[in-house]
Every structure is written in structure tokens, then in C-alpha cells.
DOTI-688475 format. One line per field, with one value per atom (N, C-alpha, C, O): residue number from 1; residue in one letter; chain; atom name; x, y, z. Coordinates in steps of 0.05 Angstrom, whole numbers. Example, Ala and Ser with C-alpha at 12.3 -4.5 7.8 and 13.67 -1.06 7.14 Angstrom:
BEGIN
n 1 1 1 1 2 2 2 2
res A A A A S S S S
chain A A A A A A A A
atom N CA C O N CA C O
px 264 246 264 285 257 273 258 268
py -114 -90 -66 -66 -45 -21 1 23
pz 156 156 156 169 142 143 157 161
This chain:
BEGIN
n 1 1 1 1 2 2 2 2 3 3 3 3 4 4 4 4 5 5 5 5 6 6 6 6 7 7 7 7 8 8 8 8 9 9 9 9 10 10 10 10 11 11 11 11 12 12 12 12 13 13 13 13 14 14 14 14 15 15 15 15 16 16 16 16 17 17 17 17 18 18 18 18 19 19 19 19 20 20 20 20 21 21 21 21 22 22 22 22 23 23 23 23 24 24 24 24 25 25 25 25 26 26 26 26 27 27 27 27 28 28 28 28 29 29 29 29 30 30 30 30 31 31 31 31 32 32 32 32 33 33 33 33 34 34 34 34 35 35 35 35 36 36 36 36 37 37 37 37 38 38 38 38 39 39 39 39 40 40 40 40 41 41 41 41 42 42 42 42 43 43 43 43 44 44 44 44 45 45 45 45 46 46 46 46 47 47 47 47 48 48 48 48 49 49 49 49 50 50 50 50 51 51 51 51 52 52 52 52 53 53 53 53 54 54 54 54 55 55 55 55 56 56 56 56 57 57 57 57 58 58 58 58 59 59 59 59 60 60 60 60 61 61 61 61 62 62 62 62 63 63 63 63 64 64 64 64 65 65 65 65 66 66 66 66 67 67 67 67 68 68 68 68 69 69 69 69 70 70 70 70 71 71 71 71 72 72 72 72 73 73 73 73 74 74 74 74 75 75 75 75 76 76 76 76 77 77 77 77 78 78 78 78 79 79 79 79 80 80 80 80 81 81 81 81 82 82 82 82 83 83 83 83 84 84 84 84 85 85 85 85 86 86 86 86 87 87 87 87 88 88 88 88 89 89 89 89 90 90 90 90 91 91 91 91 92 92 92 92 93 93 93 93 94 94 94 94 95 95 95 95 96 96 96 96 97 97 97 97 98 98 98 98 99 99 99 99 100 100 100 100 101 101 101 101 102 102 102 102 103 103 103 103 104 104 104 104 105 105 105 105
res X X X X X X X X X X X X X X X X X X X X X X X X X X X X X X X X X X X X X X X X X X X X X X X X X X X X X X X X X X X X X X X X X X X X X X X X X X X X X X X X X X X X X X X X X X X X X X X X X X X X X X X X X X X X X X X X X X X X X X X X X X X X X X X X X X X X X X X X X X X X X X X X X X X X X X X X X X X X X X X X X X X X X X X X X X X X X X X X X X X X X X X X X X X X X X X X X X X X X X X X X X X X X X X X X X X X X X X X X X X X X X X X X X X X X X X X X X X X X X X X X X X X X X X X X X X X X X X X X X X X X X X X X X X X X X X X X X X X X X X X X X X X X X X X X X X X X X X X X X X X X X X X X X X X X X X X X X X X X X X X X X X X X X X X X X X X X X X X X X X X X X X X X X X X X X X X X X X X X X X X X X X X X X X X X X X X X X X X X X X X X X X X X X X X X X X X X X X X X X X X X X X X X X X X X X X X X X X X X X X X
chain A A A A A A A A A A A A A A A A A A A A A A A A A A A A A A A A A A A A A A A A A A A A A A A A A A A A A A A A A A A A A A A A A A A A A A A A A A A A A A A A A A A A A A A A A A A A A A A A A A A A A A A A A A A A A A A A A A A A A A A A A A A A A A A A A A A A A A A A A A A A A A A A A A A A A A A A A A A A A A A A A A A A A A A A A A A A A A A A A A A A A A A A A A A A A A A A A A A A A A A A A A A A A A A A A A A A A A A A A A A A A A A A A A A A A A A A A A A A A A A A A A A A A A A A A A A A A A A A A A A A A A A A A A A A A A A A A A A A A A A A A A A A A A A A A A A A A A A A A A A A A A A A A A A A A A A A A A A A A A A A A A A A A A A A A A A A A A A A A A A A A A A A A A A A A A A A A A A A A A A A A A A A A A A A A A A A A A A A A A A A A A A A A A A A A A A A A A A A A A A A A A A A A A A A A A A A A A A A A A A A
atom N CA C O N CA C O N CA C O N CA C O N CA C O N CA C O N CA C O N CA C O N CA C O N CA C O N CA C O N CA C O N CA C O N CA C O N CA C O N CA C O N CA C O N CA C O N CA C O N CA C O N CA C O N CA C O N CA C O N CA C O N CA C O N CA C O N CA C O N CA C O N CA C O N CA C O N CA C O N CA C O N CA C O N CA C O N CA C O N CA C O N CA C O N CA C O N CA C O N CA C O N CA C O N CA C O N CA C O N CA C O N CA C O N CA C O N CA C O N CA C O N CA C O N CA C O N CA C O N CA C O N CA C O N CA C O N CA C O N CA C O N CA C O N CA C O N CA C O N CA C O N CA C O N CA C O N CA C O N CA C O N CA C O N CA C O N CA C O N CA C O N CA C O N CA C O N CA C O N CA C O N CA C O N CA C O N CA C O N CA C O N CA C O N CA C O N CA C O N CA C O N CA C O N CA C O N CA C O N CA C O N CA C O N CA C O N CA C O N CA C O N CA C O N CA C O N CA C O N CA C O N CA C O N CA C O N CA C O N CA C O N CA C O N CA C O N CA C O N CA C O N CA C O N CA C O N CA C O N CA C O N CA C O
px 374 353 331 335 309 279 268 278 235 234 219 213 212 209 188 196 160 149 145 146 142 139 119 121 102 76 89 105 82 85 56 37 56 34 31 12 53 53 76 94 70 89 92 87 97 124 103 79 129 136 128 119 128 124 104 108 81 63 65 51 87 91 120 143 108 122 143 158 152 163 163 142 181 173 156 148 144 134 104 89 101 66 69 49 96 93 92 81 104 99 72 64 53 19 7 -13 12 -2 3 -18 27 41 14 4 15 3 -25 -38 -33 -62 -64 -71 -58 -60 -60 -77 -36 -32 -60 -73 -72 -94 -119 -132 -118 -145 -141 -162 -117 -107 -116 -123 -113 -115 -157 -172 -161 -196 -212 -211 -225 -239 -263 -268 -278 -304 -312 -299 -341 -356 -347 -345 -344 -337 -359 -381 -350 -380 -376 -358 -401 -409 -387 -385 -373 -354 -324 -305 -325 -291 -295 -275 -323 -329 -310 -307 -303 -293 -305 -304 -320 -331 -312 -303 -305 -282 -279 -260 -308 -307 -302 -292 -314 -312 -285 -275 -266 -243 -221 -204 -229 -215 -222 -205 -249 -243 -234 -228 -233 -220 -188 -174 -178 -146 -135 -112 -157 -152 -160 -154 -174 -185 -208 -213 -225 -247 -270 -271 -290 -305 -325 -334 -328 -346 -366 -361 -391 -410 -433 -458 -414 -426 -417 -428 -398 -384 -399 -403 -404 -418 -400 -396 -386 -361 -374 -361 -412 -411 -411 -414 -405 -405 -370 -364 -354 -338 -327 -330 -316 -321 -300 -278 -304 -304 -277 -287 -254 -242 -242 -232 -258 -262 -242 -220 -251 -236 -216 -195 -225 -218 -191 -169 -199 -174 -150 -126 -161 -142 -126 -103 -142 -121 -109 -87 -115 -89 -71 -49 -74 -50 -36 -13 -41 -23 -5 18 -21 -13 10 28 9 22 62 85 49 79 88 113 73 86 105 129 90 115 127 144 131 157 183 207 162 187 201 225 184 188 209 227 206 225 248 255 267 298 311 313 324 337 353 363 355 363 391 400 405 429 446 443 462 469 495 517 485 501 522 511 545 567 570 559 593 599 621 630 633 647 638 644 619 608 596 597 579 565 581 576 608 627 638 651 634 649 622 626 596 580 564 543 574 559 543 546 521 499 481 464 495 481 495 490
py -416 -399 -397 -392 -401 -394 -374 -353 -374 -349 -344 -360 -316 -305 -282 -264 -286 -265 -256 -274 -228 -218 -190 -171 -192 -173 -159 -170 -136 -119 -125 -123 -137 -134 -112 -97 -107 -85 -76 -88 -39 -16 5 22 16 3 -17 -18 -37 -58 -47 -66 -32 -17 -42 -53 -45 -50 -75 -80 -93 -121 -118 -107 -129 -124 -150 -139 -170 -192 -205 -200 -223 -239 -256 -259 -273 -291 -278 -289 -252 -245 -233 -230 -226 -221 -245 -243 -265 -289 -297 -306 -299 -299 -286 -297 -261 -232 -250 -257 -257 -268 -298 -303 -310 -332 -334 -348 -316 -300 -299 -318 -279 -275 -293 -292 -311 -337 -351 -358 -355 -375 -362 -374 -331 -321 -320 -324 -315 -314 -346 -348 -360 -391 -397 -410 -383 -388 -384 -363 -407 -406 -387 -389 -368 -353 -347 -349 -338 -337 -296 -279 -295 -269 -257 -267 -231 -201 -201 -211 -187 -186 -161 -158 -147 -126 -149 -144 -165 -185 -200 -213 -209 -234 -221 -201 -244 -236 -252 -277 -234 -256 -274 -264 -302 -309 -308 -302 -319 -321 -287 -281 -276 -242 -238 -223 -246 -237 -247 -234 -285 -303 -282 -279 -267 -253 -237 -234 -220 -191 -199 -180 -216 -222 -237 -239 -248 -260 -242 -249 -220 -199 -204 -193 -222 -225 -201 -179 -217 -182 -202 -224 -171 -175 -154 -130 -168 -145 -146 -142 -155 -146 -128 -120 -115 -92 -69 -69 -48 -24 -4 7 3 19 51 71 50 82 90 113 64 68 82 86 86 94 127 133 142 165 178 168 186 201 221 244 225 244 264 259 292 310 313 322 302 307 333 331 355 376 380 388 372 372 352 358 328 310 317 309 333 345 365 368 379 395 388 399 373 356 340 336 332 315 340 337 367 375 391 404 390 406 389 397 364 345 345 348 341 338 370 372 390 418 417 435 396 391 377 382 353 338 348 342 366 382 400 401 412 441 434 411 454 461 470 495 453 477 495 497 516 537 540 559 523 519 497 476 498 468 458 467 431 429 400 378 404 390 359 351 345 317 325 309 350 353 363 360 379 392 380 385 355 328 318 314 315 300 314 305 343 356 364 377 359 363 390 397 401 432 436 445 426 425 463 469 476 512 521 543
pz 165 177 156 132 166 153 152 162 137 145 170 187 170 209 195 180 204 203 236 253 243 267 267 251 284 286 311 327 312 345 350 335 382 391 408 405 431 454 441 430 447 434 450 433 468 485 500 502 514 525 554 567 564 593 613 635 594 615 631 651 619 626 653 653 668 683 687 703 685 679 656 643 643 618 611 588 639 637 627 611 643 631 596 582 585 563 541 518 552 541 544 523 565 565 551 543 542 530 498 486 487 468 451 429 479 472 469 454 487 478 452 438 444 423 399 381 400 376 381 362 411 415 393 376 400 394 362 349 347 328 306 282 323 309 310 296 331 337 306 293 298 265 282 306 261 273 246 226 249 225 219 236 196 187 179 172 182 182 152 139 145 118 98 74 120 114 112 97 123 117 104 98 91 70 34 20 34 1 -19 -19 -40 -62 -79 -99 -74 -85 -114 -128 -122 -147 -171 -193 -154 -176 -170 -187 -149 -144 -167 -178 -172 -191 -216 -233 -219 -248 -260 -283 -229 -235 -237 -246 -233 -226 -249 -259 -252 -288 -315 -338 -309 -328 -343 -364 -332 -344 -339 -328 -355 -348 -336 -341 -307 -286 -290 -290 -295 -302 -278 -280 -249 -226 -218 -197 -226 -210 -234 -258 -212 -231 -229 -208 -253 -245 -242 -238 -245 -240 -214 -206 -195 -168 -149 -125 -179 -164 -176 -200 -160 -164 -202 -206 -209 -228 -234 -231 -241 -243 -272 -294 -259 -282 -298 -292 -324 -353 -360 -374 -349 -348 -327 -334 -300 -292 -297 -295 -303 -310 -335 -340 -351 -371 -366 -377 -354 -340 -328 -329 -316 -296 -318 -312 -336 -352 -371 -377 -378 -392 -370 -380 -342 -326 -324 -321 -327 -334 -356 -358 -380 -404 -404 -407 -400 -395 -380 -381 -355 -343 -353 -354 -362 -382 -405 -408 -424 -438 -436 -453 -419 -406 -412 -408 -424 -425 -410 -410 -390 -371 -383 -405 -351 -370 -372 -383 -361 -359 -368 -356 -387 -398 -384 -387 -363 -346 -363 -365 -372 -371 -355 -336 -375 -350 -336 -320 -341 -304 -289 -266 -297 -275 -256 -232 -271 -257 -233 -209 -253 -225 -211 -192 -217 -188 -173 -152 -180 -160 -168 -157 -183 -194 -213 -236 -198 -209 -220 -236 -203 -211 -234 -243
């Protein structure tokens, strides 16, 4: 056995009223699926800035002030909000039988 990719096209199945039109609906689709068409300026991919970003070169077309910003201030709180999680002592020092009988309180 190979492999098998599978898409849902219809979810529920209701509207087909015999097999043979779900097999049409089916083939539709592969037809329209296989059709070459010229792509919108939103599905175009720059291939080449993509080869650089994936290799780590520096792309000094991409303007990174175009993407949004997370305040310094809160980001250090949030880090400092885990390191006192990891930190923390429980307050209870739980045992290896307790582990295995499940008693965790």
C-alpha cells in the first residue's frame, strides 16, 4: 500500500443523491483542480526572497518595521510571569509512592 492523500470535498454527503453524481461532483473537481491559470498578485510567491529566507540569508527587501511590535514591557513581564512558575516550590513535597499510588494532594 502507498500513499493516499484525501481532501473532503462535500460534508455531509446529503446532497448527492446516487453515487454516480458523487463521482461527477468528484471529477469536477480533479478537472478544475489540474486546469494551469494565471495566479492573483495575493497567490504569487517571490521565489527567489523565499530561497533566502529558508537558507538565512539576509533579505534587505523585507522591512521588518512593517511587522507589528511586541512592547518590551509586557514581554518582560510575561517572561518574568514563567520564570516564577518554574521557579516555584511546591508546597507540598510529593514522594515516589505517592506518585504511584496516584496522590498527587
Amino acid at each position: 500500500i502507498g500513499l493516499c492523500q484525501t481532501h473532503s470535498l462535500y460534508s455531509p454527503m446529503r446532497e448527492f443523491r446516487c453515487h454516480q453524481q458523487a463521482v461527477a461532483a468528484a471529477q469536477a473537481f480533479l478537472d478544475g483542480l489540474m486546469e494551469e491559470r494565471e495566479l492573483s498578485e495575493d497567490e504569487r510567491v517571490n521565489e527567489e526572497l523565499l530561497g533566502k529566507v529558508m537558507r538565512g540569508e539576509e533579505t534587505p527587501e523585507i522591512d521588518l518595521n512593517d511587522f507589528a511590535e511586541i512592547e518590551s514591557a509586557e514581554a518582560d513581564s510575561k517572561a518574568q510571569n514563567i520564570r516564577d512558575e518554574l521557579t516555584a516550590k511546591p508546597a507540598k513535597k510529593i514522594t515516589r509512592r505517592n506518585i504511584l499510588r496516584g496522590n498527587f494532594g
